[in-house]
DSSP file (Angstrom, degrees, kcal/mol; ACC not computed):
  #  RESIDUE AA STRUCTURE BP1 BP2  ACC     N-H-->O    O-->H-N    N-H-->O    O-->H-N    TCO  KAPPA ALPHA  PHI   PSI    X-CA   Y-CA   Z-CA
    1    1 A X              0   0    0      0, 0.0     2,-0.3     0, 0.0     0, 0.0   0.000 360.0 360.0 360.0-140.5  -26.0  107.6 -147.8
    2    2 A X        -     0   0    0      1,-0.1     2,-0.8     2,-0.0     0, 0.0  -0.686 360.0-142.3 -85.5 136.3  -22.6  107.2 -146.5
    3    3 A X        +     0   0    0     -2,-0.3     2,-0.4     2,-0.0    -1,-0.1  -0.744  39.8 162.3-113.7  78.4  -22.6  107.8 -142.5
    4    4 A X        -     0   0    0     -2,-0.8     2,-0.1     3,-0.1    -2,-0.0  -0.920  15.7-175.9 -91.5 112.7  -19.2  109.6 -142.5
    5    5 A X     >  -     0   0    0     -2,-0.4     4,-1.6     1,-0.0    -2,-0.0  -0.339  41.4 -95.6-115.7-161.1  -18.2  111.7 -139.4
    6    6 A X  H  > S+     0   0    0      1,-0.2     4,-1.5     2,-0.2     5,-0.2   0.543 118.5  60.4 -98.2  -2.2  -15.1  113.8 -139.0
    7    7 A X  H  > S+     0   0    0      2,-0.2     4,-2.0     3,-0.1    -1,-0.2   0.996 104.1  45.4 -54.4 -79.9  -13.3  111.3 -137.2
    8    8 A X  H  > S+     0   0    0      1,-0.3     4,-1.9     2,-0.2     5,-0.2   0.836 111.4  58.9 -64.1 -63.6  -13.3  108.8 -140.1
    9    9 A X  H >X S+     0   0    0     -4,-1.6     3,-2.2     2,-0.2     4,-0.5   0.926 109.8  41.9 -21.0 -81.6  -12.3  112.2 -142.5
   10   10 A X  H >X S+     0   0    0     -4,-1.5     4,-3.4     1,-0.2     3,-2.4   0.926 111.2  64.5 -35.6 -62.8   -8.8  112.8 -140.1
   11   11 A X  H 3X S+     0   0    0     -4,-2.0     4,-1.0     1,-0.2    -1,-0.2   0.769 114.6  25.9 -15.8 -57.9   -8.7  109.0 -140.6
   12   12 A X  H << S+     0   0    0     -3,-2.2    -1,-0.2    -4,-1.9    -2,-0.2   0.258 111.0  60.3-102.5  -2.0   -8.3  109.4 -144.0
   13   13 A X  H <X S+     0   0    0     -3,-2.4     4,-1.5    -4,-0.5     5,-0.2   0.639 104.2  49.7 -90.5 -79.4   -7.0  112.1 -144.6
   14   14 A X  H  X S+     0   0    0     -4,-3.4     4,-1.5     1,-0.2    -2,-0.2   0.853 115.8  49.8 -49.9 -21.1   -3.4  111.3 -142.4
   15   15 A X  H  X S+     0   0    0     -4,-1.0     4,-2.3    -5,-0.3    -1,-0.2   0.880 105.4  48.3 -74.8 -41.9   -3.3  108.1 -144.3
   16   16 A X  H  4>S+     0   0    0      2,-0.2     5,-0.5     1,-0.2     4,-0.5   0.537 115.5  58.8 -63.9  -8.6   -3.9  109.9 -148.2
   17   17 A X  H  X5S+     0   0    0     -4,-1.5     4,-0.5    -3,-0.2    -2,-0.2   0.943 113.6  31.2 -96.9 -63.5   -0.8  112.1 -146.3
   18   18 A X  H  <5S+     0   0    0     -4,-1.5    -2,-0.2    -5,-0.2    -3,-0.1   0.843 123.0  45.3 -29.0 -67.4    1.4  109.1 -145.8
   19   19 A X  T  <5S+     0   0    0     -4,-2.3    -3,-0.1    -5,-0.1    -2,-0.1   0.984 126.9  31.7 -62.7 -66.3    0.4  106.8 -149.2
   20   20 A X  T >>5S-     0   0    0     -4,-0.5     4,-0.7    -5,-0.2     3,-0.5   0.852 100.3-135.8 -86.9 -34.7    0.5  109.8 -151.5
   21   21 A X  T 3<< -     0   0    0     -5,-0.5    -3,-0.1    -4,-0.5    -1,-0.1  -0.085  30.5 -90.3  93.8 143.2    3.1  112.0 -150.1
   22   22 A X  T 34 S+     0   0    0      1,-0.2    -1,-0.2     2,-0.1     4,-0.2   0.333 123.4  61.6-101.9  38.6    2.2  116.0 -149.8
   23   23 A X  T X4 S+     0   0    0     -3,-0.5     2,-0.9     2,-0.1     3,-0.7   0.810 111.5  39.4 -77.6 -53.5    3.6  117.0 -153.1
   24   24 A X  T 3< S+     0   0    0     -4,-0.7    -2,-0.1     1,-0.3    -1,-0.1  -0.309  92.3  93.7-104.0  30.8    0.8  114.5 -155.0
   25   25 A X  T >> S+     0   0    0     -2,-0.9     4,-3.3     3,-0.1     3,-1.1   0.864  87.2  46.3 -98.2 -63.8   -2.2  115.5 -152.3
   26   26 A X  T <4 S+     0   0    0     -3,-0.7    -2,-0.1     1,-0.3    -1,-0.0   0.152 115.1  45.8 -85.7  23.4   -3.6  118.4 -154.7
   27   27 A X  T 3> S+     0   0    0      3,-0.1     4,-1.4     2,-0.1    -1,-0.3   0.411 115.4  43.9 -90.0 -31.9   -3.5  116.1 -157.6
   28   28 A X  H X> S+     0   0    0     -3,-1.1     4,-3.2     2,-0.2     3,-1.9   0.974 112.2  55.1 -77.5 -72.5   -5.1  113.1 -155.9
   29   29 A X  H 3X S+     0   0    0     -4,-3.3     4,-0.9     1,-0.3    -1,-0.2   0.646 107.3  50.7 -53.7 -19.0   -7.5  115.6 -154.5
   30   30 A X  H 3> S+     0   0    0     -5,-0.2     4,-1.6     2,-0.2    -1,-0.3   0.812 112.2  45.6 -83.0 -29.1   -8.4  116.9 -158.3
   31   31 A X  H <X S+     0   0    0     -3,-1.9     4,-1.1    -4,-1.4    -2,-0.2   0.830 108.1  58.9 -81.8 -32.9   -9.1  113.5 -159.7
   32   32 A X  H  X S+     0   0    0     -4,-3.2     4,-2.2    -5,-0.3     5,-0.3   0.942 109.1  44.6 -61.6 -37.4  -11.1  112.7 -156.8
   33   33 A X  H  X S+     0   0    0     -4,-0.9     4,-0.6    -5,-0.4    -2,-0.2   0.819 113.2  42.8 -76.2 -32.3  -13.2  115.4 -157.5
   34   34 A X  H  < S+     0   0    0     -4,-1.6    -1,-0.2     2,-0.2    -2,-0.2   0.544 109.3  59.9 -86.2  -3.0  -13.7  115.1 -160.9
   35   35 A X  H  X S+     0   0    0     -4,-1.1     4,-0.8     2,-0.1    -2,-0.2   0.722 117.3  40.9 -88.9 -33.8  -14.2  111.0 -160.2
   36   36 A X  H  < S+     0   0    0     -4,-2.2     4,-0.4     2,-0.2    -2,-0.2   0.770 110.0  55.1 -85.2 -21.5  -17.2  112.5 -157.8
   37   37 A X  T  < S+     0   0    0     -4,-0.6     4,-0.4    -5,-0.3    -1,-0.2   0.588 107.9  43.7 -74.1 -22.8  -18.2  114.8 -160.0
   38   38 A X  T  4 S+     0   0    0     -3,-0.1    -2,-0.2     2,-0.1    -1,-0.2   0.731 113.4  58.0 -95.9 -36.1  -18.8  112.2 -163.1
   39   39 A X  S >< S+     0   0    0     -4,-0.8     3,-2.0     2,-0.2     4,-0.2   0.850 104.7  46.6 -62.4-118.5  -20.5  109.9 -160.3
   40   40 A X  T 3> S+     0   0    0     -4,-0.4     4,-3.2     1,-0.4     5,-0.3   0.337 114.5  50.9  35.4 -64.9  -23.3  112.7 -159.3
   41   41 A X  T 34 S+     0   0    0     -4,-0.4    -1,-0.4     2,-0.2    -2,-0.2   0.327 109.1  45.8 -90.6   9.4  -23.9  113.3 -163.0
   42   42 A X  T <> S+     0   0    0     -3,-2.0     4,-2.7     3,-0.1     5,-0.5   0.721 120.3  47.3-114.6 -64.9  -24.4  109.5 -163.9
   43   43 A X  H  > S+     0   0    0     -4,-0.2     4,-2.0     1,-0.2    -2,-0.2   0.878 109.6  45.8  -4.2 -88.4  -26.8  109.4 -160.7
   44   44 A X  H  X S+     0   0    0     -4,-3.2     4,-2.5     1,-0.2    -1,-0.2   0.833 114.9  49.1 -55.9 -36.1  -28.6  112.2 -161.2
   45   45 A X  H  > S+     0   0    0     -5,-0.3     4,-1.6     1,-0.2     5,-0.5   0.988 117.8  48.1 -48.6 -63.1  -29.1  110.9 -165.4
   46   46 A X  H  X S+     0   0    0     -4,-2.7     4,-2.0     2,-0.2    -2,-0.2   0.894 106.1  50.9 -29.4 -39.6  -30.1  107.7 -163.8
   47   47 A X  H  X S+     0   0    0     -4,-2.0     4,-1.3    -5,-0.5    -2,-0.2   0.953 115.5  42.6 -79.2 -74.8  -32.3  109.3 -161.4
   48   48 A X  H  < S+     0   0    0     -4,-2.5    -1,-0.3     1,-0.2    -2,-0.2   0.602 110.7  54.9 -50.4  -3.8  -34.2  111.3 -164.4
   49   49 A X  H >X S+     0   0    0     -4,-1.6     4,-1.8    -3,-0.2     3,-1.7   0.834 111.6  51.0 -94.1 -57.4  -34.3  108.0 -166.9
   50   50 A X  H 3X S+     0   0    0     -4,-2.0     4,-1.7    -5,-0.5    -2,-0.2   0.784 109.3  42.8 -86.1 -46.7  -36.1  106.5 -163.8
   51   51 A X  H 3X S+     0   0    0     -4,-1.3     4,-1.6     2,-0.2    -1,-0.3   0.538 111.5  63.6 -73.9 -21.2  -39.1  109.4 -163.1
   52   52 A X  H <> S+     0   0    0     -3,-1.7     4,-2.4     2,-0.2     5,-0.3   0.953 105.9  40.6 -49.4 -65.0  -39.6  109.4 -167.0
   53   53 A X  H  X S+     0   0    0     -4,-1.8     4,-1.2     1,-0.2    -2,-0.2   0.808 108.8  55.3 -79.6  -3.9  -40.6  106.2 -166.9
   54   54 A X  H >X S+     0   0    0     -4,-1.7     4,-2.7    -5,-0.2     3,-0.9   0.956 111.8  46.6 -51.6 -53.4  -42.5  106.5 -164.0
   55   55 A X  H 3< S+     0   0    0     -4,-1.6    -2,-0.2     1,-0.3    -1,-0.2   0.813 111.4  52.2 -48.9 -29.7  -44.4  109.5 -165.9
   56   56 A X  H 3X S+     0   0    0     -4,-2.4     4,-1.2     2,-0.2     3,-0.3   0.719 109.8  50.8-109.1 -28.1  -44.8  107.4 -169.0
   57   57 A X  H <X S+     0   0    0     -4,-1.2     4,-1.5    -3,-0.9     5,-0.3   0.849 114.0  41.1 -67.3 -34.1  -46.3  104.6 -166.5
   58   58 A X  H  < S+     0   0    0     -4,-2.7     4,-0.3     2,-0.2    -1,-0.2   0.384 111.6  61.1 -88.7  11.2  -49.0  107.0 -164.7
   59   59 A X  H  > S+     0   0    0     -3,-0.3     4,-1.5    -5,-0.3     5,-0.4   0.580 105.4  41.4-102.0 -66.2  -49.6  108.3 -167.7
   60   60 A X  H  X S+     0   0    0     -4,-1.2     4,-0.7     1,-0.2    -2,-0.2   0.782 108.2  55.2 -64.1 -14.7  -50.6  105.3 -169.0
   61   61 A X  H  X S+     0   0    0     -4,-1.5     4,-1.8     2,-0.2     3,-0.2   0.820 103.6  62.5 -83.8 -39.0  -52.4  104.3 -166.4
   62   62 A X  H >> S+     0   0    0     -4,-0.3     4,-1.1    -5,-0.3     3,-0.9   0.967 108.6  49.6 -29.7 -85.9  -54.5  107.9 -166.8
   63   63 A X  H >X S+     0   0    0     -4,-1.5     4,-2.3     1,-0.2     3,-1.1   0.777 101.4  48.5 -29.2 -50.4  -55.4  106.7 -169.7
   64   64 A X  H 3X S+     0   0    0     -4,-0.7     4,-0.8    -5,-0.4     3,-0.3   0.924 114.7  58.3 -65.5 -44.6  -56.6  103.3 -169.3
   65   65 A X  H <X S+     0   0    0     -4,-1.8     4,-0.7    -3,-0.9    -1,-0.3   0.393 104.2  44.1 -61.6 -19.6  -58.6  105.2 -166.5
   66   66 A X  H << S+     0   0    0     -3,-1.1    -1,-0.3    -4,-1.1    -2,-0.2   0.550 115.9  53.2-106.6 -17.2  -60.3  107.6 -168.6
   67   67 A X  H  X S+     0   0    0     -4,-2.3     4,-0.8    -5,-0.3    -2,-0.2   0.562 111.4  47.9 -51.3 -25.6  -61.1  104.5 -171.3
   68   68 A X  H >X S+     0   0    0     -4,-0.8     4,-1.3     2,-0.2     3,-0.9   0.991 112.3  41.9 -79.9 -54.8  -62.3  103.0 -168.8
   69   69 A X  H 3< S+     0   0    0     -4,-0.7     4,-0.2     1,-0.3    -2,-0.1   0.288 115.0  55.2 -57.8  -7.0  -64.7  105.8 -167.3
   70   70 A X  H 3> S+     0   0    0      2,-0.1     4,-1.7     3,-0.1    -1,-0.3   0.851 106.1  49.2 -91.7 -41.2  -65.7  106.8 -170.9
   71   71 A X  H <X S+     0   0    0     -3,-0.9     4,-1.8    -4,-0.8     3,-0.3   0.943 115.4  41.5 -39.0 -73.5  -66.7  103.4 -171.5
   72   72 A X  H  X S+     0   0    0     -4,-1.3     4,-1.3     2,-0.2     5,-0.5   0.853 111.4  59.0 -43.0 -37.6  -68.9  103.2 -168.0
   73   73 A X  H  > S+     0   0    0     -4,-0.2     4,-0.6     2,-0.2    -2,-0.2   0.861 106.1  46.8 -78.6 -29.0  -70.1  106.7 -168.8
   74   74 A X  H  X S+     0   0    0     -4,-1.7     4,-0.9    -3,-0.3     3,-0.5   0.966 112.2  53.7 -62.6 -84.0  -71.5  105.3 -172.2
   75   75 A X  H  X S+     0   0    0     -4,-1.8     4,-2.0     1,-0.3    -2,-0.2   0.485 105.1  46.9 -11.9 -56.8  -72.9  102.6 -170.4
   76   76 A X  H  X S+     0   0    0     -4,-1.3     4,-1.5     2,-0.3     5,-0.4   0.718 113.5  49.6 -86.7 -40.8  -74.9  104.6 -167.7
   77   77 A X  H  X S+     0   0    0     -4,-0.6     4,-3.9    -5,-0.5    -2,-0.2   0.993 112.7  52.1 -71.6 -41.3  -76.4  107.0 -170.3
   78   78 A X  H  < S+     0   0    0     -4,-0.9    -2,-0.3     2,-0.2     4,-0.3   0.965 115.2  34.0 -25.3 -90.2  -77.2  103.9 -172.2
   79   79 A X  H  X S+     0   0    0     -4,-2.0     4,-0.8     1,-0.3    -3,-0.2   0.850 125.4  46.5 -78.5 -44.8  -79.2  101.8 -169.4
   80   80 A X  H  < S+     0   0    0     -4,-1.5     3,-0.4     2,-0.2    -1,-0.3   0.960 121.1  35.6 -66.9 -41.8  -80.7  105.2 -167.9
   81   81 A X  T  < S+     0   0    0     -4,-3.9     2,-1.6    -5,-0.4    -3,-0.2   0.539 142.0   6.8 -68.2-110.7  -81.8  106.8 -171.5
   82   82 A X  T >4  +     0   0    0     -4,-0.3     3,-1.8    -5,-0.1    -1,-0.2  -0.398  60.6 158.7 -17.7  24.6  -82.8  103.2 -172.7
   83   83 A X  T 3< S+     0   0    0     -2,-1.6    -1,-0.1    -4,-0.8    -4,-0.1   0.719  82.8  41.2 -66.8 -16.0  -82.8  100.2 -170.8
   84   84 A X  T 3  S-     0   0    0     -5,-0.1    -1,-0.2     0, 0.0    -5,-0.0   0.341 108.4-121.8-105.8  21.7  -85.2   97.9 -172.9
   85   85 A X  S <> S+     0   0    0     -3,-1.8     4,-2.1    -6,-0.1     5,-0.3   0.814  70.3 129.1  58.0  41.0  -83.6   99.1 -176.0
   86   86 A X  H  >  +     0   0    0      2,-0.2     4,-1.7     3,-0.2    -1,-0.1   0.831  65.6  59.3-105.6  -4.8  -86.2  100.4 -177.9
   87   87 A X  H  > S+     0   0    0      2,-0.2     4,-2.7     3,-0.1     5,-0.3   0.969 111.7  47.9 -65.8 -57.3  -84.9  103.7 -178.7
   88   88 A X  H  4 S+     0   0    0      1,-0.2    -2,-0.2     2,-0.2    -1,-0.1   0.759 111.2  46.5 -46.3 -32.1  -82.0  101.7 -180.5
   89   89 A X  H >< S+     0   0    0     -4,-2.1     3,-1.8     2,-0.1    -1,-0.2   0.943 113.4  52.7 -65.6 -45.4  -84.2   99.2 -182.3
   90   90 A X  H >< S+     0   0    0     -4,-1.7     3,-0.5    -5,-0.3    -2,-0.2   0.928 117.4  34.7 -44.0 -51.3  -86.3  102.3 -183.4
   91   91 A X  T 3< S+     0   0    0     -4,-2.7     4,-0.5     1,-0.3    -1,-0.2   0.185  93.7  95.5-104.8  14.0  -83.1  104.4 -184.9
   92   92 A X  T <  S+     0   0    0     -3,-1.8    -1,-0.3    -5,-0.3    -2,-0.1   0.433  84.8  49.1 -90.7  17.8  -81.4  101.0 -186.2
   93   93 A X  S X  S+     0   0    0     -3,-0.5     3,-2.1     3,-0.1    19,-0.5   0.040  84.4 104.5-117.2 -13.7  -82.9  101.6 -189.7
   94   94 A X  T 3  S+     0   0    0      1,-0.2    18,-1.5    -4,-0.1     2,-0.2   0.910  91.5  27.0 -31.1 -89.4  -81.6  105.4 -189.8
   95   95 A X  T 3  S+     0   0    0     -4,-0.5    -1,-0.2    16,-0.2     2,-0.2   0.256  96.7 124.9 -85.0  25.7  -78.9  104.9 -192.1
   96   96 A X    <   -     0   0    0     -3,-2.1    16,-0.5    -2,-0.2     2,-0.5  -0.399  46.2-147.2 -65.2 145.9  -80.3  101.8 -194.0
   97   97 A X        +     0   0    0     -2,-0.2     2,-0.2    14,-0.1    14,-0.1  -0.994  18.5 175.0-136.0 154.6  -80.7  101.9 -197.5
   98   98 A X    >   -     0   0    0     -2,-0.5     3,-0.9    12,-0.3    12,-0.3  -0.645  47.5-103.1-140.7 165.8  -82.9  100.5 -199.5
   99   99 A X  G >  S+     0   0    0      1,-0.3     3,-1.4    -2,-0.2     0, 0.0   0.905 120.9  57.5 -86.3 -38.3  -84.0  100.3 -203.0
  100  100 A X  G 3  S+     0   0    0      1,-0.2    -1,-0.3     3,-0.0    -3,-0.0   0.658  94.8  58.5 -48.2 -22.4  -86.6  102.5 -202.0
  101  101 A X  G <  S+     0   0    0     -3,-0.9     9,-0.4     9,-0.2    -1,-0.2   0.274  80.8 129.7 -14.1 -44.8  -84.6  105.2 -200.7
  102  102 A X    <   -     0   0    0     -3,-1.4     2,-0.6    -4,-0.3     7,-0.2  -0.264  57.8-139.1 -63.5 128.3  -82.8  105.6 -204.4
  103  103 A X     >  -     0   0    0      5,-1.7     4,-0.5     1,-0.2     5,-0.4  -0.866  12.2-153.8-103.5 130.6  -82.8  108.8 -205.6
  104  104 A X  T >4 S+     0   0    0     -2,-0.6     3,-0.5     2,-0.2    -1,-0.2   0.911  88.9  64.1 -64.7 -54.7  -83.7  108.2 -209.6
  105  105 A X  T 34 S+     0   0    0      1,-0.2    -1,-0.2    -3,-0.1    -3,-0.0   0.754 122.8   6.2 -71.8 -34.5  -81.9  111.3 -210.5
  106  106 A X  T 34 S-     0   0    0      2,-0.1    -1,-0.2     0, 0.0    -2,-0.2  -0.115  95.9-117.2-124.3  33.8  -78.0  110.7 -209.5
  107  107 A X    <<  +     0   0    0     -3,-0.5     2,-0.3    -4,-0.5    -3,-0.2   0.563  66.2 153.5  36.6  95.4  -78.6  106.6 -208.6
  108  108 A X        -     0   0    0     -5,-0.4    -5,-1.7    -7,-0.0     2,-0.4  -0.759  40.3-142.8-138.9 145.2  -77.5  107.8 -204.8
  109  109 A X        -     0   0    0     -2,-0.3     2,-0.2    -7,-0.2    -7,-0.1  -0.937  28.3-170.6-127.2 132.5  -79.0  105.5 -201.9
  110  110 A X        -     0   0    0     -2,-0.4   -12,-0.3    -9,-0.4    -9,-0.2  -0.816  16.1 -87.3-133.8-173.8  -79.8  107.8 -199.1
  111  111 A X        -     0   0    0     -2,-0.2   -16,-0.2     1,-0.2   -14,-0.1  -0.631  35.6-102.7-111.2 178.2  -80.8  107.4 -195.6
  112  112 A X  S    S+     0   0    0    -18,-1.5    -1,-0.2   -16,-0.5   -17,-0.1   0.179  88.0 100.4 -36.5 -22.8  -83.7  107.1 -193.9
  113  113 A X  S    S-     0   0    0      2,-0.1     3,-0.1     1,-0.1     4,-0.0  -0.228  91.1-111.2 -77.6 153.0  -83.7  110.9 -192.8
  114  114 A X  S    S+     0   0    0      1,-0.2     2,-0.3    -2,-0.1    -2,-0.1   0.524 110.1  21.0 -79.5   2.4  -85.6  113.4 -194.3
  115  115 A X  S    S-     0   0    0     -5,-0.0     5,-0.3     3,-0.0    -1,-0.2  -0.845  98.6 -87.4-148.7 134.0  -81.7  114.6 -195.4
  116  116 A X    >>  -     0   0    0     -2,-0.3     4,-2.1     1,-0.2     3,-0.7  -0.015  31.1-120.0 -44.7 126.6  -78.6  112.9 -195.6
  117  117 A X  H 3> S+     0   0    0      1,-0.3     4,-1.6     2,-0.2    -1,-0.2   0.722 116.9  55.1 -37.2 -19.5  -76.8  112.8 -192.6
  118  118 A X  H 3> S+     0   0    0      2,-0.1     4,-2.2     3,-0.1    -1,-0.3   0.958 110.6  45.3 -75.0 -54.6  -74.0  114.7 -195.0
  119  119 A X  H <> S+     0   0    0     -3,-0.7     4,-3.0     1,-0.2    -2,-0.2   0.819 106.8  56.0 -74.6 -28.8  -76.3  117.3 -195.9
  120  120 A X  H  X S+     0   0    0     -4,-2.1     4,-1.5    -5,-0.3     3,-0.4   0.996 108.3  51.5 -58.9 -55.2  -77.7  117.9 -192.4
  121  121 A X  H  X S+     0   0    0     -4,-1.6     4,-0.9     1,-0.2    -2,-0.2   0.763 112.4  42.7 -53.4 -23.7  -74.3  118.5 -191.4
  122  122 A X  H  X S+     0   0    0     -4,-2.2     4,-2.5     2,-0.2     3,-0.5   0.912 112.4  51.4 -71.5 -44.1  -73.7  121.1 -194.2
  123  123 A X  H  X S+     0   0    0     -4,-3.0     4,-1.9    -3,-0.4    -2,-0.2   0.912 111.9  56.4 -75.1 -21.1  -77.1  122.8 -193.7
  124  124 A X  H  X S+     0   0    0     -4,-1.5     4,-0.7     1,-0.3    -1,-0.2   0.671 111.3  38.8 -69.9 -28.0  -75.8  122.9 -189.7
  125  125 A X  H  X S+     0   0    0     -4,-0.9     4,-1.9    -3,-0.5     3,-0.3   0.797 112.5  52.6 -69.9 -54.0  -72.8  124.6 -190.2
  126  126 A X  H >X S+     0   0    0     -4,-2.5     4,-2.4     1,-0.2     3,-0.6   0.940 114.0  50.8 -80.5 -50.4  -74.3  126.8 -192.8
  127  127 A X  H 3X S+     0   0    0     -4,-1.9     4,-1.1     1,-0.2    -1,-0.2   0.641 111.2  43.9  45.0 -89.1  -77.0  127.5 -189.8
  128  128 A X  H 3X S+     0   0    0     -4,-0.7     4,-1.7    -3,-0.3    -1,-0.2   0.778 108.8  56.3 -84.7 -29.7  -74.6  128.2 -187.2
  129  129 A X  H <X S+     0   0    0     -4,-1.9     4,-1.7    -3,-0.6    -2,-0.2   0.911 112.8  48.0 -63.1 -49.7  -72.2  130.7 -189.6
  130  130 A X  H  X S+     0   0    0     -4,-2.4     4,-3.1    -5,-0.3    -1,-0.2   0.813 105.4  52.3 -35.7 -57.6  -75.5  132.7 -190.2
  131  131 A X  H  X S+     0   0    0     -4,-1.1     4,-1.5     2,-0.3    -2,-0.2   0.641 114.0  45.3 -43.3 -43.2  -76.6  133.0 -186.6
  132  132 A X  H  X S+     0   0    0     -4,-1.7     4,-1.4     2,-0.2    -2,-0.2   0.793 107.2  60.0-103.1 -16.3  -73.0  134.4 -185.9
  133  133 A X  H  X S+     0   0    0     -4,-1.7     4,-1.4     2,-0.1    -2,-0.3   0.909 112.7  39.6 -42.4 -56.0  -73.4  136.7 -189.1
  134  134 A X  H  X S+     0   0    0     -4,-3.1     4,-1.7     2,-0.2     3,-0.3   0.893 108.6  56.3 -50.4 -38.0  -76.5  138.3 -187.3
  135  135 A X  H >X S+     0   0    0     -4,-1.5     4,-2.5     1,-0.3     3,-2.0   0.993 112.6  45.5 -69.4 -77.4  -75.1  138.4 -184.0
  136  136 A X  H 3X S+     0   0    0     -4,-1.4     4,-1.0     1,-0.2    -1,-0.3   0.720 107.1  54.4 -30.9 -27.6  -72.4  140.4 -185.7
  137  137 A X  H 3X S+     0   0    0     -4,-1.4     4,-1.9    -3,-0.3    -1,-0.2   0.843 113.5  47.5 -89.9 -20.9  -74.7  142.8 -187.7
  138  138 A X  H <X S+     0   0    0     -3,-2.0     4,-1.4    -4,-1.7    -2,-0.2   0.893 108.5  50.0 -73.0 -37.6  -76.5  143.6 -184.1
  139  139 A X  H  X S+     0   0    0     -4,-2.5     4,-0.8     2,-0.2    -1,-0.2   0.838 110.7  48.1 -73.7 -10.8  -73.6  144.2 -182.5
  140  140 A X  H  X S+     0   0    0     -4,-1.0     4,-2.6    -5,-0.3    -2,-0.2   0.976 112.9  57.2 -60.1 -74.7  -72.6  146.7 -185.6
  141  141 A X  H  X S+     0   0    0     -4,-1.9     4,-0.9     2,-0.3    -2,-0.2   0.482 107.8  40.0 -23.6 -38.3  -76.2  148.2 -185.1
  142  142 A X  H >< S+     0   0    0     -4,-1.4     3,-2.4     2,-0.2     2,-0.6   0.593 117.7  49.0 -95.4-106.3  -75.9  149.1 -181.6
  143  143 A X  H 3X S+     0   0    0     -4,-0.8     4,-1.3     1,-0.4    -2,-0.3   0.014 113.3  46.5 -55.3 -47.9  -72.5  150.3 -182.0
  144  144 A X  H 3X S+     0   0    0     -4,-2.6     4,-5.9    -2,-0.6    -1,-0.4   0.908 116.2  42.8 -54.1 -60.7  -73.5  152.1 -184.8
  145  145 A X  H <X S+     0   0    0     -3,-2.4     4,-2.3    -4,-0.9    -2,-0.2   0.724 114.5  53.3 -64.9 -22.6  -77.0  153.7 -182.9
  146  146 A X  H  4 S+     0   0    0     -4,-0.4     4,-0.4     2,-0.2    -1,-0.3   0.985 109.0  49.4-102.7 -49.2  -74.8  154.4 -179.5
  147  147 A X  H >X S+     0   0    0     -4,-1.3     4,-1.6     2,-0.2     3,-1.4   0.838 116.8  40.9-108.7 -51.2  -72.1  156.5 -181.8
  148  148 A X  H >X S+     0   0    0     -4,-5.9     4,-0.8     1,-0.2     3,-0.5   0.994 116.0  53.2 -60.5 -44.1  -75.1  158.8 -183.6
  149  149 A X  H 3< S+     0   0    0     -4,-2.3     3,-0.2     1,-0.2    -2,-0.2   0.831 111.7  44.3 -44.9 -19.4  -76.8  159.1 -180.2
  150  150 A X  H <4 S+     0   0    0     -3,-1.4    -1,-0.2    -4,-0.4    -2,-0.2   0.713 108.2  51.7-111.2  -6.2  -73.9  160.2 -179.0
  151  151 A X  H <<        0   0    0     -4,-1.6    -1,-0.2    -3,-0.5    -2,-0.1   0.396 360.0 360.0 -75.5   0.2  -72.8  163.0 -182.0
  152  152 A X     <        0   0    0     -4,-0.8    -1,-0.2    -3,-0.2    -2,-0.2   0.560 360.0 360.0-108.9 360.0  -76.2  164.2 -181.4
């Protein structure tokens, strides 16, 4: 910053003693201080507009960097599961439909699966909600078995 010593201060001082006269010193000296004091807080605004957009730049470069590496990482699962593509030709008729396919009763075309990919996901949820109803009725069960064992 400014390489000021106390020499240069005295300096500048005995001259602001002279120019302004020592009635008008501790008026000078309050507008000077509130003239540094407005300065420091337009800095320091400055300073924090400028490390936003630095965050909003690395930030965007984070991104691009985890697009990228999601992208590669699809890739590499890709070439390792699959590399002459024949799991993908196999499963590229999955969700065809065809006039065979047509369910007679609500004219619906469905896929290729032995359930539509909607209804597997309903019967998969319904599944997993079950599975965590049992898990709850065992843990009921012991709780239940450890409270008589222990009234007995």
């Amino acid at each position: 910053m400014l390489d000021i010593g106390w020499i240069e201060i005295m300096v500048i001082a005995v001259i602001a003693l002279f120019v302004v006269g020592p009635k008008d010193i501790p008026k000078a000296l309050r507008t000077i201080g509130i003239w540094v004091g407005k300065l420091r807080s337009l800095s320091r605004e400055f300073q924090n507009t400028v490390e936003d957009a630095v965050r909003d730049t690395e930030l965007d470069e984070v991104k691009k960097q985890i697009e990228s590496a999601k992208t590669g990482f699809t890739k590499e699962i890709n070439e390792s599961i699959d590399p002459k593509g024949e799991l993908t030709g196999m499963l590229s008729g999955v969700n065809d439909t065809s006039e065979n396919t047509t369910s007679k009763d609500t004219n619906k075309t469905t896929s290729a699966w032995p359930l539509p990919l909607s209804e597997s996901k309903k019967k998969a949820e319904k599944e997993s909600i079950a599975s965590n109803d049992k898990i709850k009725e065992t843990k009921k069960n012991k709780e239940e078995k450890s409270a008589d064992s222990s009234n007995s």
